[in-house]
Backbone as CSV, one residue per row, in Angstrom:
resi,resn,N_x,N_y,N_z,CA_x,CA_y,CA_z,C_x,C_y,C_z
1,UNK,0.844,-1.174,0.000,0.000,0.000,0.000,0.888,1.234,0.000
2,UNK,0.789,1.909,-0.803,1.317,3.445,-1.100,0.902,4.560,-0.183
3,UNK,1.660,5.072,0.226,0.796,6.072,1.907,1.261,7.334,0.452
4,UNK,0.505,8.377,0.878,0.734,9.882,0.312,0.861,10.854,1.312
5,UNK,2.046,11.146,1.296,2.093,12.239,2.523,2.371,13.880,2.098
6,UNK,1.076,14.808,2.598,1.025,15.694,1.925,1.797,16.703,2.759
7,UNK,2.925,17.868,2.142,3.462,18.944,3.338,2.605,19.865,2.845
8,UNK,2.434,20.642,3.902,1.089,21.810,4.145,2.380,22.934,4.806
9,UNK,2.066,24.329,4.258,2.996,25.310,5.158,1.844,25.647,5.913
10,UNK,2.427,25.823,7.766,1.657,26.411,8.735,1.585,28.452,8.060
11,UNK,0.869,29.022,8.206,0.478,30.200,7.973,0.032,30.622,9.389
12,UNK,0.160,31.915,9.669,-0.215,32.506,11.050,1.151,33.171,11.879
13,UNK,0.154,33.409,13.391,1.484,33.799,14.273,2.062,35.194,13.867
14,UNK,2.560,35.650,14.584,3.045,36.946,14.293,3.686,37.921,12.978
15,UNK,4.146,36.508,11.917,4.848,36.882,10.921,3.726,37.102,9.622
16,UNK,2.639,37.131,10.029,1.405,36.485,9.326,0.490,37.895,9.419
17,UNK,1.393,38.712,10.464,0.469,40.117,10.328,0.761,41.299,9.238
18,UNK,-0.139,42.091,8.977,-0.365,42.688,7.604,0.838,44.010,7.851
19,UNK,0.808,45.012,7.240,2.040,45.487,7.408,1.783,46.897,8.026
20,UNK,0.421,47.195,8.140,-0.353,48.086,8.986,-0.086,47.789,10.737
21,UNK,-0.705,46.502,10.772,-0.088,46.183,11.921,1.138,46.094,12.734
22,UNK,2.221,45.156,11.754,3.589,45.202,12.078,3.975,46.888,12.446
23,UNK,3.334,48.186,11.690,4.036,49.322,12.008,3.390,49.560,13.173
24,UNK,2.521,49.107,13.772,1.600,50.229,14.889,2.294,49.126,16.176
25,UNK,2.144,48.093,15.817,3.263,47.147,16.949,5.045,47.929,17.175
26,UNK,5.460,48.199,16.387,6.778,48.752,16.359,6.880,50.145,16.605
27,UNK,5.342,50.867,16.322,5.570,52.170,17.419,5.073,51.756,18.679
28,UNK,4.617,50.845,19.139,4.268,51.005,20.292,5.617,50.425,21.227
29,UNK,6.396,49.725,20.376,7.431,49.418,20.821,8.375,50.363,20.806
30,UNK,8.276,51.397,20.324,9.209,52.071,20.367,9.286,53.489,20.905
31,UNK,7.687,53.252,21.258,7.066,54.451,22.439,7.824,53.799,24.046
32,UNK,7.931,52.610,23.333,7.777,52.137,24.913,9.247,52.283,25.487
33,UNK,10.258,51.641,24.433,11.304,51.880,24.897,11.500,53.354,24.886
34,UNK,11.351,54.219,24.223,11.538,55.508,24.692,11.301,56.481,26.192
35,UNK,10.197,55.633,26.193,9.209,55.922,28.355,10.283,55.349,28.802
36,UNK,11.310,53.866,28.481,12.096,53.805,29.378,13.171,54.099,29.303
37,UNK,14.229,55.647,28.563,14.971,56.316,28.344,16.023,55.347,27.600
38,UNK,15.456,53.928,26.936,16.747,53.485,26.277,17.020,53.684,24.836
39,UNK,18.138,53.399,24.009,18.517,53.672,22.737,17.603,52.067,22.288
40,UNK,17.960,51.823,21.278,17.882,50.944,20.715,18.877,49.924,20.813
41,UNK,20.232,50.252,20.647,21.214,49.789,21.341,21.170,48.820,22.475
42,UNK,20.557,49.221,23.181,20.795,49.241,24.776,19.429,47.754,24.639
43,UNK,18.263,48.451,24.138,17.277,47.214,24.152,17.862,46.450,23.325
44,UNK,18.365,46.023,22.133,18.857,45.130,21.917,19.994,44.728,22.521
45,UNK,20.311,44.648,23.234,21.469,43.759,24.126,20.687,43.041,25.056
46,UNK,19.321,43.635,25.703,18.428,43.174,26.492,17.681,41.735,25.992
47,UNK,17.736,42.195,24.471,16.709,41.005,23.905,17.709,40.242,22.927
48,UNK,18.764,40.474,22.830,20.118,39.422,22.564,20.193,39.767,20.901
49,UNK,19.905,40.940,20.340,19.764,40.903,18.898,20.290,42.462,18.680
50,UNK,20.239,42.137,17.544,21.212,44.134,17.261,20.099,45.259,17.608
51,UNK,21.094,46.423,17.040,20.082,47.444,16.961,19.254,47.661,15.314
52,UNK,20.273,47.144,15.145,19.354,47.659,13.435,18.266,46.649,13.514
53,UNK,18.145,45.396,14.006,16.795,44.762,14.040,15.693,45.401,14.985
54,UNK,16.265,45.777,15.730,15.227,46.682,17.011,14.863,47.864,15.961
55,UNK,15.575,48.834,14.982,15.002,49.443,14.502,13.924,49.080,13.148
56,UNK,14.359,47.957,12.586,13.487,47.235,11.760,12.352,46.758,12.346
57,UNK,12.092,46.073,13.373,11.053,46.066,14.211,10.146,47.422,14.227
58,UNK,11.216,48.250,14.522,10.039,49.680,15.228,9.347,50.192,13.847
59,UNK,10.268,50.431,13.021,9.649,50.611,11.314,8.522,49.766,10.684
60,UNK,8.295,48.577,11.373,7.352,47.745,11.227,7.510,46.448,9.748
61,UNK,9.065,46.727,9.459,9.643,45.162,8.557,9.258,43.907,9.355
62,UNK,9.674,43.596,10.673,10.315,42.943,11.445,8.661,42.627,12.652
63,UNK,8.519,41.656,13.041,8.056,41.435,14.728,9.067,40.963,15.320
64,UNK,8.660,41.107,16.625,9.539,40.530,17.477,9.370,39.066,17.991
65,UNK,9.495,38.242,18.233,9.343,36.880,18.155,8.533,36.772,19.512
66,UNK,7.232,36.190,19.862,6.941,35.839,21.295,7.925,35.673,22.443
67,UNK,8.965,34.942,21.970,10.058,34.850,23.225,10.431,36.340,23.451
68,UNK,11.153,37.641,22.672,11.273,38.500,22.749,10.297,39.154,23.262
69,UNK,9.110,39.516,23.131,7.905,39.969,24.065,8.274,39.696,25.116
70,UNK,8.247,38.494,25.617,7.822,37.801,27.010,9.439,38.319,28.246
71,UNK,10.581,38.305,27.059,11.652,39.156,27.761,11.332,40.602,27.887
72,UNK,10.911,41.177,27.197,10.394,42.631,27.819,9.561,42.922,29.126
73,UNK,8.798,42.076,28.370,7.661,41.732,29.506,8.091,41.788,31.125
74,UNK,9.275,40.585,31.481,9.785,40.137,32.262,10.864,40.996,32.834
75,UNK,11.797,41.509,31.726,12.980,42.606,32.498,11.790,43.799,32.947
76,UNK,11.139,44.217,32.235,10.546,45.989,33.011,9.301,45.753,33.983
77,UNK,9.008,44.191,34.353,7.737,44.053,34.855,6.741,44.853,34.213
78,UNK,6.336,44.444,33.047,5.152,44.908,32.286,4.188,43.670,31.873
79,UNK,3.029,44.251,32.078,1.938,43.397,31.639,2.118,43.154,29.689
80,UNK,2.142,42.025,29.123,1.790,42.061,27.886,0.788,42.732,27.181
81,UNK,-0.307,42.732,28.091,-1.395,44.156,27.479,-0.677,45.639,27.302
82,UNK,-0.256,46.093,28.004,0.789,47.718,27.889,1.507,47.739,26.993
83,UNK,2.395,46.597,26.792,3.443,46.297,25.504,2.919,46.378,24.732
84,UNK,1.842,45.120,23.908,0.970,45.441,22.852,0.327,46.114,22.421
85,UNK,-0.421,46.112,23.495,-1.728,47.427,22.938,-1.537,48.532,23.357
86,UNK,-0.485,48.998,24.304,-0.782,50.373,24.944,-1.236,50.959,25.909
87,UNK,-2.126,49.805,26.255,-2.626,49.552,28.005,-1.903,50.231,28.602
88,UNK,-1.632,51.308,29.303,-0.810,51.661,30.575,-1.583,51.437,31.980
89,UNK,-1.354,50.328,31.984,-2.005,49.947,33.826,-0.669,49.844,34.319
90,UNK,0.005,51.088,34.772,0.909,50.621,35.647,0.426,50.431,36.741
91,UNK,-1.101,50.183,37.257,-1.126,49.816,38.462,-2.244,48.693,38.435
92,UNK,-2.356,48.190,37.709,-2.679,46.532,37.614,-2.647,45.777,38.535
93,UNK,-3.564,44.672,39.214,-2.867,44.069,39.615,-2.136,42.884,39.574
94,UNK,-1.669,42.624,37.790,-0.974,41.910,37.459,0.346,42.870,37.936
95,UNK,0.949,43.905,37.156,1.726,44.369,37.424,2.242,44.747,38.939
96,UNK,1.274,44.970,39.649,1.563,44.629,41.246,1.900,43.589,41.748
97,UNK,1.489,42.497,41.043,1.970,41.566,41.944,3.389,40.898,41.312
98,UNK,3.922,41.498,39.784,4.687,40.881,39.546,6.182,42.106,40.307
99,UNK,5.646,43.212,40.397,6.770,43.964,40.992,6.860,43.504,42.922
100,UNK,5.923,42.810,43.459,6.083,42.842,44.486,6.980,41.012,44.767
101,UNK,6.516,40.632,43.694,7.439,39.275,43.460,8.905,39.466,43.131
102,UNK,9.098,40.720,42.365,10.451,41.093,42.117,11.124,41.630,43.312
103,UNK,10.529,42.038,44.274,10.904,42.554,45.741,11.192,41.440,46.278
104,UNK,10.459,40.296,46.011,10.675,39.476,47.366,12.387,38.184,46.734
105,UNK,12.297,38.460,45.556,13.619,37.976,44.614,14.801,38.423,45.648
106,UNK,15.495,37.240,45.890,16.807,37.595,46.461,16.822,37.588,48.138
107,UNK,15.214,37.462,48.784,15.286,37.627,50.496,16.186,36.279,50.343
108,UNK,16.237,36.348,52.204,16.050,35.374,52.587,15.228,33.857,53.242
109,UNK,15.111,33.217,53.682,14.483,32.460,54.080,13.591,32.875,55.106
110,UNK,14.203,33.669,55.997,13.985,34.256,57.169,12.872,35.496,57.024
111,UNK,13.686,36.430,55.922,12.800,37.591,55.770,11.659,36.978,55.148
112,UNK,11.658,36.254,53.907,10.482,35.550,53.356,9.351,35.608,55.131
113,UNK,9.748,34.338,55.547,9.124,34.670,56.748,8.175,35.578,57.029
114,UNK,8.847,36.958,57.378,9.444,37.618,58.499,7.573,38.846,57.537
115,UNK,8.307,38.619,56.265,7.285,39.489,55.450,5.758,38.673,55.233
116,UNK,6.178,37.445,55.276,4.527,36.564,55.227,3.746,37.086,56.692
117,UNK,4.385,37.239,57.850,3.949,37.370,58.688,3.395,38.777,58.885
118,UNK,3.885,39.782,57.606,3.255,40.903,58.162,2.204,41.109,56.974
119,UNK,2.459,40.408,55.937,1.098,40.611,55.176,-0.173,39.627,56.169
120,UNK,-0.229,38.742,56.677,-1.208,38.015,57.797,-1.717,39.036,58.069
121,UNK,-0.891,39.998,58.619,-1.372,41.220,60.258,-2.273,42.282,59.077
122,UNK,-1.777,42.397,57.764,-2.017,43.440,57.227,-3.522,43.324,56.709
123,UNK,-3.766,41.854,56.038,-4.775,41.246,55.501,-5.998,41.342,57.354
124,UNK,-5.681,40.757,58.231,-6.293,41.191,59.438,-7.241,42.407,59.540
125,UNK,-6.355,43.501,59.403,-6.379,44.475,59.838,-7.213,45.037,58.751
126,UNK,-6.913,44.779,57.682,-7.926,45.266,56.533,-9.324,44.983,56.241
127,UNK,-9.165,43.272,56.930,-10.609,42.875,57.198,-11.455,43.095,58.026
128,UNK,-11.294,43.576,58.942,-11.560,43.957,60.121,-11.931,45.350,60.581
């Protein structure tokens, strides 16, 4: 028996957006790095790729790959909604809780502790 095996190209995903889009993604990216006083330069070293691709990106040739998002995302504690769309919730409480997770990065065992015990008193006190 003869099998037929057909290849199909996947279509979609970020590279799949029209070129209207790609530009309004790459200003918003490039609003954004600007709010955070860096060159282009500087964000690409962040996201492991040059600058002339960071500027091809912002011109709207280029997306940035999901993994690249999710590093932005992650170095400035930003919600993926703000990045993309423009959302500015800097006071979210996604973004709250991921900056208060970035606080607790690096305690110790002890302080871990030391701070569970005063959110208890705090949560208390609020309920109450």
């Amino acid at each position: 028996m003869k099998v037929l095996i057909m290849k199909t190209k996947v279509t979609g995903g970020m590279n799949a957006l029209d070129i209207n889009e790609k530009k309004r993604l790459g200003s918003l990216l490039k609003s954004f790095r600007e709010s955070r006083g860096l060159n282009q330069e500087e964000l690409a070293q962040i996201l492991g790729c040059t600058g002339q691709y960071v500027s091809d990106v912002e011109r709207g040739k280029y997306c940035l790959s999901l993994r690249k998002y999710m590093t932005i995302c992650e170095h400035f504690g930003v919600s993926s909604d703000e990045l993309l769309y423009g959302n500015s919730k800097a006071y979210s409480e996604y973004d709250i809780r991921n900056r208060i997770i970035r606080q607790i990065d690096g305690l110790s065992a002890r302080q871990i502790e030391l701070l569970e015990e005063q959110i208890g008193l705090m949560k208390r006190m609020f309920a109450g």
